[in-house]
N, C-alpha and C positions, 0 to 999 in steps of 0.2 A: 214694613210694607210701604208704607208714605216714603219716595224719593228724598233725599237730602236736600234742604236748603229753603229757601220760599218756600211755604205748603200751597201754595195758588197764581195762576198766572191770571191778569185781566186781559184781555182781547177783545178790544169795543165795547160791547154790550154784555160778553160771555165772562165766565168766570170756568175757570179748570183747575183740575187737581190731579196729581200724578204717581201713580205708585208702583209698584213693584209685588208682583204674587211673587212667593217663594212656596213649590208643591213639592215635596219630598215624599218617593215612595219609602216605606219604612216593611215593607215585606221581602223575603228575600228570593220571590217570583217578579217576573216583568207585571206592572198595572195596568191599564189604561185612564185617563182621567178625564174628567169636562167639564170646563168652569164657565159660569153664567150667576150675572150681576140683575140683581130685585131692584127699580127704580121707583122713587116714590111718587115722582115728578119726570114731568117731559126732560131726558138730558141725551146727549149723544155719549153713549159707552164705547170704546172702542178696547178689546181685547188684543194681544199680539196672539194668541192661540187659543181656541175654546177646546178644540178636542186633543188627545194627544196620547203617547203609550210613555212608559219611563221604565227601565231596565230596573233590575234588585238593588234597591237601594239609592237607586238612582235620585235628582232633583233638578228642578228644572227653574228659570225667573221669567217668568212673562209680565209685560209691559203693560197697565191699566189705565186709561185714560177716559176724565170723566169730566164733561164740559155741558156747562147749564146757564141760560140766560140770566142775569144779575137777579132780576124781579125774582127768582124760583128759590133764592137764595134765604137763609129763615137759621137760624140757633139751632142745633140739632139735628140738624136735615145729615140723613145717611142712608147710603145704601148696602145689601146685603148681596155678599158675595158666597156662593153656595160653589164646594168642591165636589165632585160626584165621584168616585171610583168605580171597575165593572164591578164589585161584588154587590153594590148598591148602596153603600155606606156614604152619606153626603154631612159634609163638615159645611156648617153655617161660620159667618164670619162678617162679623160688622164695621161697617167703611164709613169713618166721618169725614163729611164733606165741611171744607172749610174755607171760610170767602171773609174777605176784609170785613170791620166794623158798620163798615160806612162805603158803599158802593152806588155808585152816579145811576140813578133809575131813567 
């Protein structure tokens, strides 16, 4: 899920982290799906697609980007990334956010 390389970029005062959903329908009917991120703290989320359909068998990568002010930054700090399908079946999934030791407050 976590992009390759650096896990965090700084940007002034912000801190980012960048990942990669990987959704794979595993039925062999077209799905529909809808992905929406739990914040625990003020952050900008930005999704490349929340809503979507996927063919039998189909998968899809959407782009997760997740940018929060240095100060919000804390050991543990994660957010939760919930899958929905139309049948109502919602797959939870836990996103650690991770920011240098030591960040300029």
């Amino acid at each position: 899920m976590r992009q390759p390389g650096v896990p965090w970029v700084i940007d002034g005062a912000r801190v980012r982290n960048q990942f990669e959903v990987h959704v794979t329908n595993k039925s062999s009917a077209p799905a529909r799906y809808r992905l929406a991120v739990q914040s625990p703290v003020a952050a900008d989320v930005r999704l490349g697609q929340t809503d979507f359909e996927l063919a039998a068998f189909g998968d899809v990568r959407i782009p997760l980007v997740i940018a929060l002010d240095a100060s919000e930054t804390r050991p543990g700090l994660g957010f939760v990334l919930d899958t929905r399908d139309d049948s109502g079946t919602t797959r939870r999934q836990w996103v650690q956010f991770v920011a240098p030791p030591r960040l300029p407050r």
